[in-house]
C-alpha positions as CSV (number, residue, x, y, z in Angstrom):
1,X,43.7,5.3,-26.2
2,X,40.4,6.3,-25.5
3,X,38.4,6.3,-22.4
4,X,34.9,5.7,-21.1
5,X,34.1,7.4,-17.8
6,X,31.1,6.2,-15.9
7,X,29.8,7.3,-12.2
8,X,27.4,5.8,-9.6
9,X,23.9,6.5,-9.0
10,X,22.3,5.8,-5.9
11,X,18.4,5.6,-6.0
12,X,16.9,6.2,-2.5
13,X,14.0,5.0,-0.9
14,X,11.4,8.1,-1.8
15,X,10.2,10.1,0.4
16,X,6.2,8.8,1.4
17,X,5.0,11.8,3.8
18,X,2.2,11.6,6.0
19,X,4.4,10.6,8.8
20,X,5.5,7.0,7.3
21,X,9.2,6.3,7.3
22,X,9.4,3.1,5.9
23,X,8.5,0.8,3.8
24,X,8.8,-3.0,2.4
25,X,10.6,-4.4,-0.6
26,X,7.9,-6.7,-2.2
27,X,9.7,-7.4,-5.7
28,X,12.7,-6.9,-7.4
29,X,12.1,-6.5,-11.5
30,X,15.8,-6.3,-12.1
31,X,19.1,-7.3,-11.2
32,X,23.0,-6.5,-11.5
33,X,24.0,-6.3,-14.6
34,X,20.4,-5.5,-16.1
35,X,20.6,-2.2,-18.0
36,X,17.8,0.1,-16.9
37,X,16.2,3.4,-18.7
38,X,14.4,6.4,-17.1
39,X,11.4,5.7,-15.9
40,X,11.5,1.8,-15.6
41,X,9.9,0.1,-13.0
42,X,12.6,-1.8,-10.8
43,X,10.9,-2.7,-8.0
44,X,7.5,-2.6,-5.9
45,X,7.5,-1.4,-2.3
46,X,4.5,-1.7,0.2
47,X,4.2,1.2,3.0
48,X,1.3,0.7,5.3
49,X,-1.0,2.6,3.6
50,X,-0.2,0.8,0.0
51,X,1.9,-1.0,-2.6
52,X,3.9,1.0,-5.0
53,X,5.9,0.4,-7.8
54,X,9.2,2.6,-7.8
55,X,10.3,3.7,-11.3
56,X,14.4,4.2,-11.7
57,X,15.2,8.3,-12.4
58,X,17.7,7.6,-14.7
59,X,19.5,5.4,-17.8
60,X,22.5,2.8,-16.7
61,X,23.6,-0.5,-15.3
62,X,22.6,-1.8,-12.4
63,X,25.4,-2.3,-10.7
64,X,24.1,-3.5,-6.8
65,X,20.5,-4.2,-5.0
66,X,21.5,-3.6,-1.4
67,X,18.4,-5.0,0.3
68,X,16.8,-8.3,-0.3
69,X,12.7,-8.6,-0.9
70,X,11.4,-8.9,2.3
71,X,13.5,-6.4,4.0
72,X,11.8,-2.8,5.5
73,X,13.7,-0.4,4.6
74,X,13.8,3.5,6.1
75,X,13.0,6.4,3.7
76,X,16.4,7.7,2.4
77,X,18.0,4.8,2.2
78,X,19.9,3.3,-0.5
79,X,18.5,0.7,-2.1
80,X,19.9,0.2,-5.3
81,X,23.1,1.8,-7.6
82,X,23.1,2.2,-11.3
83,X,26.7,2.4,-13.2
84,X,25.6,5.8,-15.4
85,X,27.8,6.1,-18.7
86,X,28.8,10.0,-20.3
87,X,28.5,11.8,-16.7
88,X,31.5,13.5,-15.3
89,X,32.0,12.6,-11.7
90,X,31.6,14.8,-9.2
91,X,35.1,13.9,-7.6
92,X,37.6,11.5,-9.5
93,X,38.0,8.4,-7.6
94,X,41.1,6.1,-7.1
95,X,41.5,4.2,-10.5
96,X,41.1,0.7,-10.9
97,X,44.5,-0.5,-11.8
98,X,48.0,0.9,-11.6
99,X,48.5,4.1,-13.6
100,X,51.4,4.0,-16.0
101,X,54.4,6.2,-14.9
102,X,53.8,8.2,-18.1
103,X,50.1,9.6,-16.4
104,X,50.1,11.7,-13.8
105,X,47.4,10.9,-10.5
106,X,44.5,12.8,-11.1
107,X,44.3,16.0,-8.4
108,X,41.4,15.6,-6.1
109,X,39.0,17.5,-7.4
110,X,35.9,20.3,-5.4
111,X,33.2,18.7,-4.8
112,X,30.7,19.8,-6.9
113,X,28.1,22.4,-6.3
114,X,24.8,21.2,-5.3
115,X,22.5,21.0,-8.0
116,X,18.9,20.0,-8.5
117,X,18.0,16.3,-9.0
118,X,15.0,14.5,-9.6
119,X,13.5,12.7,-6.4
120,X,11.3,10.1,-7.1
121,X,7.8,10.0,-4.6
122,X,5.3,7.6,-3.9
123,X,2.0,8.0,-5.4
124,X,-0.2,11.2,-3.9
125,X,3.0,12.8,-2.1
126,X,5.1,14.9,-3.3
127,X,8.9,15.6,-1.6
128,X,9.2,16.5,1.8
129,X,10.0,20.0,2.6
130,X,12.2,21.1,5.2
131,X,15.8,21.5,6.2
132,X,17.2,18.4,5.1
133,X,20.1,18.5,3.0
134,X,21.0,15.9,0.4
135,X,24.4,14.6,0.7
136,X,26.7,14.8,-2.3
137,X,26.6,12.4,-4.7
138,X,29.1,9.6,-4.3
139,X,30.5,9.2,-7.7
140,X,33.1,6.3,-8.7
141,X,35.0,6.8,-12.0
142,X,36.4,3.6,-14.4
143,X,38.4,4.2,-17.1
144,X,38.7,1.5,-19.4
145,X,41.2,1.1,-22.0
146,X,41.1,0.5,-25.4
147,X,44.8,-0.7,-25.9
148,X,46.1,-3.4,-23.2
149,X,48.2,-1.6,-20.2
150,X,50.7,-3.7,-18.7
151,X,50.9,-4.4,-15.3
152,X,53.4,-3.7,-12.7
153,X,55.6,-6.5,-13.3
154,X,53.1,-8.5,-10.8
155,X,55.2,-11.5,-9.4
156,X,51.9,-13.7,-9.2
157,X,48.1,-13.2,-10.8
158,X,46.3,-11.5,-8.2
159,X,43.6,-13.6,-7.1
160,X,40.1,-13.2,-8.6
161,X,37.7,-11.2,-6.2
162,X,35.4,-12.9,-4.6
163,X,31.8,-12.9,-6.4
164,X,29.2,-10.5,-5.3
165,X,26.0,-12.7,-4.4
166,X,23.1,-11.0,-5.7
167,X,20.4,-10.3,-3.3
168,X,17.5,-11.5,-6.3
169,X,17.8,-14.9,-7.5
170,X,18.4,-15.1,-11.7
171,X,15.5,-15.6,-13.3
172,X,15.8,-17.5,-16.7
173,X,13.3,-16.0,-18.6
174,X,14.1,-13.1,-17.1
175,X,10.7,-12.3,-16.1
176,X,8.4,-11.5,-13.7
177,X,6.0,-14.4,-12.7
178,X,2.2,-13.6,-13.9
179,X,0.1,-13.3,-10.3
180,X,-2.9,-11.3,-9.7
181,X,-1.9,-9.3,-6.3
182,X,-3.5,-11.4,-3.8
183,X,-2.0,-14.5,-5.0
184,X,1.6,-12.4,-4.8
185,X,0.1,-12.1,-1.5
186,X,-0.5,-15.6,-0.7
187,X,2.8,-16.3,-1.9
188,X,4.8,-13.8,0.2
189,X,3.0,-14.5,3.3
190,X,3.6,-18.8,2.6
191,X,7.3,-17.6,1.6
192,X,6.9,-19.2,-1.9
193,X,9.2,-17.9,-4.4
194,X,6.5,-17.2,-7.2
195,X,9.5,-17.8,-10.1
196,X,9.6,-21.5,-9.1
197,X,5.8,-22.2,-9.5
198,X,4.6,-24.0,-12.3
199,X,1.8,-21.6,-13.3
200,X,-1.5,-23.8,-14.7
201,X,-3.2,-20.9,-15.5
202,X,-4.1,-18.8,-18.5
203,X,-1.6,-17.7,-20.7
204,X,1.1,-18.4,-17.8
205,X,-0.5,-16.8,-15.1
206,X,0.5,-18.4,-12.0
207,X,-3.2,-19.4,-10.1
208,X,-3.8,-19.8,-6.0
209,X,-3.9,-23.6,-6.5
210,X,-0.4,-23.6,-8.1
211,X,1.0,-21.5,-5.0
212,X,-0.5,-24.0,-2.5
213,X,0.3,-27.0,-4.3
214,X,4.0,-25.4,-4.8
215,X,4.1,-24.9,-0.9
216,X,2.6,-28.1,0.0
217,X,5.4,-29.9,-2.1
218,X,8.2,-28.2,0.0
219,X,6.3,-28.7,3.3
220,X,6.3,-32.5,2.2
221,X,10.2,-32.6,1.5
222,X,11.3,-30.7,4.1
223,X,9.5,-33.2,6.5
224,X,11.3,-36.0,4.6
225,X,15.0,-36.5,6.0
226,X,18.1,-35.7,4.2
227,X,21.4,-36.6,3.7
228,X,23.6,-33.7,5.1
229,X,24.7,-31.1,2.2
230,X,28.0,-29.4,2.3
231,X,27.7,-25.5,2.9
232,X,27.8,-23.5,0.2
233,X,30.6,-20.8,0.6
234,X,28.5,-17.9,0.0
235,X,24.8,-17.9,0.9
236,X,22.4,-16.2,-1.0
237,X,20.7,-13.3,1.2
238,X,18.2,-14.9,3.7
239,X,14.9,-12.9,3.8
240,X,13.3,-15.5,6.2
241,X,12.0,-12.2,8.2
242,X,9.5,-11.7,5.3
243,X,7.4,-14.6,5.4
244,X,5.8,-17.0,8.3
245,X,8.0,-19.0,10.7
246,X,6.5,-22.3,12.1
247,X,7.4,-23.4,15.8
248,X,6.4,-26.2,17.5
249,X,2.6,-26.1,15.4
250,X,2.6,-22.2,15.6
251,X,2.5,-20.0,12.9
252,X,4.4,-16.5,13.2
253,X,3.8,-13.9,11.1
254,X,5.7,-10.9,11.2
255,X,3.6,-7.8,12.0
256,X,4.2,-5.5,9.1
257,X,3.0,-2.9,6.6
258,X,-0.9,-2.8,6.7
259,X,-1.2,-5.1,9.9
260,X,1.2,-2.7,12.0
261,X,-0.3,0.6,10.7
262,X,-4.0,-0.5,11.6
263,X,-2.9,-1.9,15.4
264,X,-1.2,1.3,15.9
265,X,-4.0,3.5,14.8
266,X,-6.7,1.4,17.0
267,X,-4.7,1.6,19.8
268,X,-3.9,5.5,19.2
269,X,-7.9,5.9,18.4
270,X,-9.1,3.5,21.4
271,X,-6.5,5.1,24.3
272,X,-7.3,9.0,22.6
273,X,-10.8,9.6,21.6
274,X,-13.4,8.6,24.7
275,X,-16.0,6.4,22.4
276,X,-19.3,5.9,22.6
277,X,-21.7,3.7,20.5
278,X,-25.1,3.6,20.3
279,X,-27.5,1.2,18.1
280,X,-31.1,1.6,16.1
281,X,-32.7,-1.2,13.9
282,X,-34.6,0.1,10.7
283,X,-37.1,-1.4,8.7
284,X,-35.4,-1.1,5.6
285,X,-37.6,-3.0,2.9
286,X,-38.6,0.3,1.3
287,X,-34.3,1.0,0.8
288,X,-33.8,-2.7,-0.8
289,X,-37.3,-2.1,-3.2
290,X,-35.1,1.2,-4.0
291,X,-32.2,-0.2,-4.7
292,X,-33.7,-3.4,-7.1
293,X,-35.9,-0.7,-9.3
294,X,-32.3,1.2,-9.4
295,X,-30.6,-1.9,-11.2
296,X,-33.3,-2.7,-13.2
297,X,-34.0,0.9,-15.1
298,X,-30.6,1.8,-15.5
299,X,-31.4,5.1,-13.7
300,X,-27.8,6.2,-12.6
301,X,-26.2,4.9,-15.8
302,X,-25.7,1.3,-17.2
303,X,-22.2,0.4,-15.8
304,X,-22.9,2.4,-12.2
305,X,-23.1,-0.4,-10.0
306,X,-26.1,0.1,-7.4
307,X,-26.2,-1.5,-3.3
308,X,-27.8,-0.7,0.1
309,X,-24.5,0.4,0.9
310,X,-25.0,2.8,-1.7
311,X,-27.8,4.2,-0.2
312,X,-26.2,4.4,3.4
313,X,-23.7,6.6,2.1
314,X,-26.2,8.8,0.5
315,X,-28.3,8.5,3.8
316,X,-25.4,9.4,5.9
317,X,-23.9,12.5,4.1
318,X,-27.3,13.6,3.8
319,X,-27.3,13.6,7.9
320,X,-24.0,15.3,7.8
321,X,-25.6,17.8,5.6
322,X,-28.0,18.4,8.2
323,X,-26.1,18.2,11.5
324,X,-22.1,19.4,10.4
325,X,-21.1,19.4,13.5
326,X,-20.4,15.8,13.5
327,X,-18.2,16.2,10.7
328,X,-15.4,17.3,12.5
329,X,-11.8,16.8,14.0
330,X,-10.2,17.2,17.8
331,X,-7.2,19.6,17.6
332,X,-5.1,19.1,20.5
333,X,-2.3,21.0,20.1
334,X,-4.4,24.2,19.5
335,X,-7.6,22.9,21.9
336,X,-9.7,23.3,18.9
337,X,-13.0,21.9,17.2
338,X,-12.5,22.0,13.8
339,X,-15.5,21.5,11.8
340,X,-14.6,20.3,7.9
341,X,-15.6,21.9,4.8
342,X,-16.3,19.0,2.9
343,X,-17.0,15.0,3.8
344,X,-14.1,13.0,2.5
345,X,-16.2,10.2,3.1
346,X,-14.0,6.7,4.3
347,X,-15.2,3.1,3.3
348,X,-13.2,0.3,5.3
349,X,-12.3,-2.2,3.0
350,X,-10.8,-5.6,3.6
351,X,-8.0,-6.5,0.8
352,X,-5.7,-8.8,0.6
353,X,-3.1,-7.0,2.2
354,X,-5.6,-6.5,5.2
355,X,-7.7,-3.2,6.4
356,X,-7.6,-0.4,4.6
357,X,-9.9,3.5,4.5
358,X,-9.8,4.5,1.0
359,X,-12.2,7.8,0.7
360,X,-14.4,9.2,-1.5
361,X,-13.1,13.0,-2.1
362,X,-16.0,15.7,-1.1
363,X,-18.7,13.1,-1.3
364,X,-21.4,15.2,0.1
365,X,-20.9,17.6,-3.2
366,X,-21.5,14.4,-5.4
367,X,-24.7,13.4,-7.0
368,X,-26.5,10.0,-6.2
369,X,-25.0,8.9,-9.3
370,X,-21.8,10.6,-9.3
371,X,-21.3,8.8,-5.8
372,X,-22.5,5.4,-7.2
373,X,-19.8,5.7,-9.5
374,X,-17.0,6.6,-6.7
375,X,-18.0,4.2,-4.8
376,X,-17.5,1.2,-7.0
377,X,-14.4,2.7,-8.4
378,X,-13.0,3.0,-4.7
379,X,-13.9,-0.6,-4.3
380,X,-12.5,-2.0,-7.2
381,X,-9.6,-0.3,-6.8
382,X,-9.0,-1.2,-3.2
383,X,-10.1,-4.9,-4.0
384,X,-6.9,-5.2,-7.2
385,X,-4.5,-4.0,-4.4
386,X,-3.8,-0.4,-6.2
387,X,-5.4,1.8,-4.2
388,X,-3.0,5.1,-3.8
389,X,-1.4,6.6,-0.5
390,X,-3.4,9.7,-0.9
391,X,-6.5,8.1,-1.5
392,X,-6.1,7.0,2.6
393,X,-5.6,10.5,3.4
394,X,-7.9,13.4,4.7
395,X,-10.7,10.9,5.7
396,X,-13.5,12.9,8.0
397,X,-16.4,9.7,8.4
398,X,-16.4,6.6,7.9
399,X,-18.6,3.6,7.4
400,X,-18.0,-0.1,7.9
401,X,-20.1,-2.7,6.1
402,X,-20.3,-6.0,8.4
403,X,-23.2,-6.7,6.5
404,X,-21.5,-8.2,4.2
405,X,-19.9,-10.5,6.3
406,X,-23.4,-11.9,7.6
407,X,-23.1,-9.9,11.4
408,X,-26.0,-7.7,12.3
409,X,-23.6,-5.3,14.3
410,X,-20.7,-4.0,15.8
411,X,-18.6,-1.5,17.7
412,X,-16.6,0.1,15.4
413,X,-13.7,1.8,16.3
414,X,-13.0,5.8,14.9
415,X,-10.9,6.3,12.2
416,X,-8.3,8.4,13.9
417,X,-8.3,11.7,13.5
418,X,-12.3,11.5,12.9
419,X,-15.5,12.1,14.9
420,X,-17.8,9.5,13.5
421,X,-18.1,6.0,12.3
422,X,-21.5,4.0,11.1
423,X,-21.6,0.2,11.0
424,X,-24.0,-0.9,8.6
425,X,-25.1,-4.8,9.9
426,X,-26.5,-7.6,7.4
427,X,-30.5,-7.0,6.5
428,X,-32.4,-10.0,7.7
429,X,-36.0,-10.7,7.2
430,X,-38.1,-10.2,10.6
431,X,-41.2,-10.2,11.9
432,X,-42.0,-6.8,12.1
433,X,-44.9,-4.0,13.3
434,X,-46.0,-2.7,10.1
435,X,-49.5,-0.5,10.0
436,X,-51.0,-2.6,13.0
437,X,-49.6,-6.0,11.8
438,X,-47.0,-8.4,12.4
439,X,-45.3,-9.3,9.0
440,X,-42.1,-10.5,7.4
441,X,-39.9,-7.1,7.0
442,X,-36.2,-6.8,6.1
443,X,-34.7,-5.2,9.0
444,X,-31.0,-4.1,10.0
445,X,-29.0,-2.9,12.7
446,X,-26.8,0.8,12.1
447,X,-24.5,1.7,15.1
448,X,-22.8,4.8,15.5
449,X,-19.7,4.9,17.2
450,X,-18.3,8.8,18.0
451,X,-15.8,10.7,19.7
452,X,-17.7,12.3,23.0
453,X,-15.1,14.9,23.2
454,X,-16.7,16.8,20.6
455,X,-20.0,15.1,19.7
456,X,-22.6,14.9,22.6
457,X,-24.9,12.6,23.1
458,X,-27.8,14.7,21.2
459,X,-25.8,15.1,18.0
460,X,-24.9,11.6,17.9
461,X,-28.7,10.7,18.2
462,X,-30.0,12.7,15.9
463,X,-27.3,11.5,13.2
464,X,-28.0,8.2,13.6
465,X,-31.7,8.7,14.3
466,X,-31.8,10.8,10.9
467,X,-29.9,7.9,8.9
468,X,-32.3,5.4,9.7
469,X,-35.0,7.8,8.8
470,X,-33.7,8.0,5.4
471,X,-33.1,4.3,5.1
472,X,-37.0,3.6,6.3
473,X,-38.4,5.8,3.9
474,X,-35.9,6.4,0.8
475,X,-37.7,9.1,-0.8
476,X,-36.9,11.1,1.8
477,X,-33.6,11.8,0.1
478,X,-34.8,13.6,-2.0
479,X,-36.3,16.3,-0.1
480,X,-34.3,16.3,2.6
481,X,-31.2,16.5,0.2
């Protein structure tokens, strides 16, 4: 007779740092009974800093999901176990079925000594250090026969276990739906199940017009009554939590992931750091001329893409360059200024999965084209949904664009943990005073918002008066550079 022994694996949440101890099951990409392989992804999580897919650390069957999508889940937690083939268990497990007379129980064995294991980490942390200590590895041992055993003399079949509902509906492909991210995002937030969509798009790809039609239809025949349906016996796992309740004409949405990490921080920032903003408009025609003759020569490289905003970054490290003071942090715990050695320089981004700071690493060491080239890669990147946990980290400024939204200012709120933040308002044409004339200029609004604990009221002037500076006459940067 011979024997196959095979143990469980339990894949735990990973550990994300940075003070985050949770995080939200957005997709399963597998189910019980799928076989999985080192490495494979098996599901995507979303922390409030960013979505992640979690590959599987080792080769098996996956025996149970133990949260649904939808669900937030703490770090350390089980989510899923894997039936692993080969291993020897740490600790031999009552058998299955009746041991002949012939065999003798298996002893309880030692638990096993600890011994390293691979942890598997969002992207940009690595594991937490400390003194936690990892439990030991439950471990459940089959052994299947090759030659039939007979039972105990049973007097009747023992009835058939109840079936396991799986937490992920079947798919019958067996694959995951084609979606750009912020149409998986429309779809989670209208509770649409993106496997039943009939996708219109290219090559399958399931389109933001197929998700609304798709929830539309069910809106429709859920209004429509019913005849009463017989309960099933077992219910599939209810994630209604995840998506948007309606009551009485209200929508509910559960505040979650991105939306609960940015009200927390505004409130820490708003209630911790005394603000104070003040505002300058800047003839800014010279900056825009810059900017056009910059895309049209090709002077910071043929795929760099060129904006004002670009020039407001440059504008505003260039300040910082001048005046470091401002780029700097309010230690508490040891009453401390601490003044930064390099700008990690934030841009607020609105994405479909709300609010995030992505920032540009040591900035204020880049060229005006090496920055151009951040800049859009930061953008694009925070735009497809991918941008990394540690790309949110270690921010010093920051600057909002509500230009771009058509408002000519605002008062921004700090970043927590930083000194400074420039709003950068939409550029209007206005009459303007221009050499002893009244003409057509294109003028915006900067505001600086800053923490008074550590920045006065002269530095904060003179960084936003230096800004605008730059931005009235561009060549400036140059020199002043």
């Amino acid at each position: 007779m011979t024997t196959e022994v095979r143990s469980l694996r339990e894949f735990k949440m990973p550990d994300v740092g940075e003070g985050l101890t949770e995080a939200e099951i957005l997709s399963w990409y597998v189910k019980p009974g799928d076989t999985v392989t080192d490495g494979q992804v098996v599901c995507e999580v979303e922390t409030a800093k960013a979505a992640v897919e979690l590959p599987i650390p080792f080769n098996g069957v996956v025996e149970q999901l133990f949260f649904p999508e939808g669900a937030t889940v703490d770090v350390g937690t089980v989510i899923i176990s894997v039936a692993v083939a080969g291993e020897a268990p740490a600790a031999a497990a009552a058998p299955v079925a009746a041991a002949p007379a012939s065999v003798p129980a298996p002893a309880p064995a030692k638990a096993e000594p600890a011994e390293p294991e691979r942890r598997a980490v969002l992207v940009g942390y690595g594991p937490r250090t400390g003194g936690t200590q990892r439990r030991a590895r439950r471990t459940t041992t089959t052994v299947v026969a090759t030659a039939p055993v007979a039972p105990a003399a049973p007097a009747a079949p023992a009835p058939a276990p109840a079936p396991v509902v799986p937490v992920v509906p079947e798919q019958p492909s067996g694959e995951r739906p084609l979606a750009k991210p912020p149409v998986r995002k429309l779809a989670k937030d209208l509770g649409v199940d993106l496997r039943a969509v009939t996708p219109t798009g290219p090559d399958g790809v399931v389109t933001r017009e197929d998700v609304h039609a798709h929830a539309a239809a069910a809106a429709a025949a859920a209004v429509a009554p019913a005849a009463p349906v017989a309960e099933p016996a077992e219910a599939p796992v209810a994630v209604a939590a995840a998506v948007p309740s309606v009551v009485s004409g209200d929508v509910r949405v559960p505040i979650k992931g991105v939306r609960k990490a940015t009200a927390q921080a505004m409130v820490a920032s708003a209630f911790t750091a005394p603000h104070v903003t003040e505002f300058v408009q800047v003839d800014v025609t010279r900056t825009m001329k810059f900017v056009r003759r910059l895309k049209e020569t090709g002077e910071l490289g043929r795929d760099v893409r060129v904006s004002p905003l670009l020039l407001v970054a440059k504008a505003l490290l260039t300040a910082i360059k001048r005046h470091p003071e401002i780029n700097a942090q309010w230690d508490e715990a040891a009453q401390e200024i601490v003044i930064r050695g390099q700008v990690n320089l934030g841009i607020a981004a609105a994405t479909p999965r709300g609010l995030i700071v992505p920032n540009i690493k040591d900035a204020g060491g880049k060229t005006l084209s090496g920055l151009a080239s951040a800049l859009g890669e930061l953008i694009d990147t925070a735009r497809q949904g991918k941008t990394s946990p540690g790309d949110m980290q270690g921010g010093t400024v920051t600057i909002t664009n509500v230009g771009v939204f058509g408002v000519d200012t605002g008062t921004p709120i700090l970043n927590p943990g930083e000194a400074a933040i420039l709003a950068f308002g939409a550029v209007r044409e206005l009459p303007w005073v221009h050499k002893g004339k009244v003409v057509p200029r294109q003028v915006t609004t900067l505001a600086l918002s800053f923490d008074h604990r550590l920045v006065d009221g002269e530095l904060g002037s003179k960084v936003l008066a230096d800004v605008a500076a730059l931005l009235e006459r561009p060549k400036r940067l140059i020199t002043w550079g």
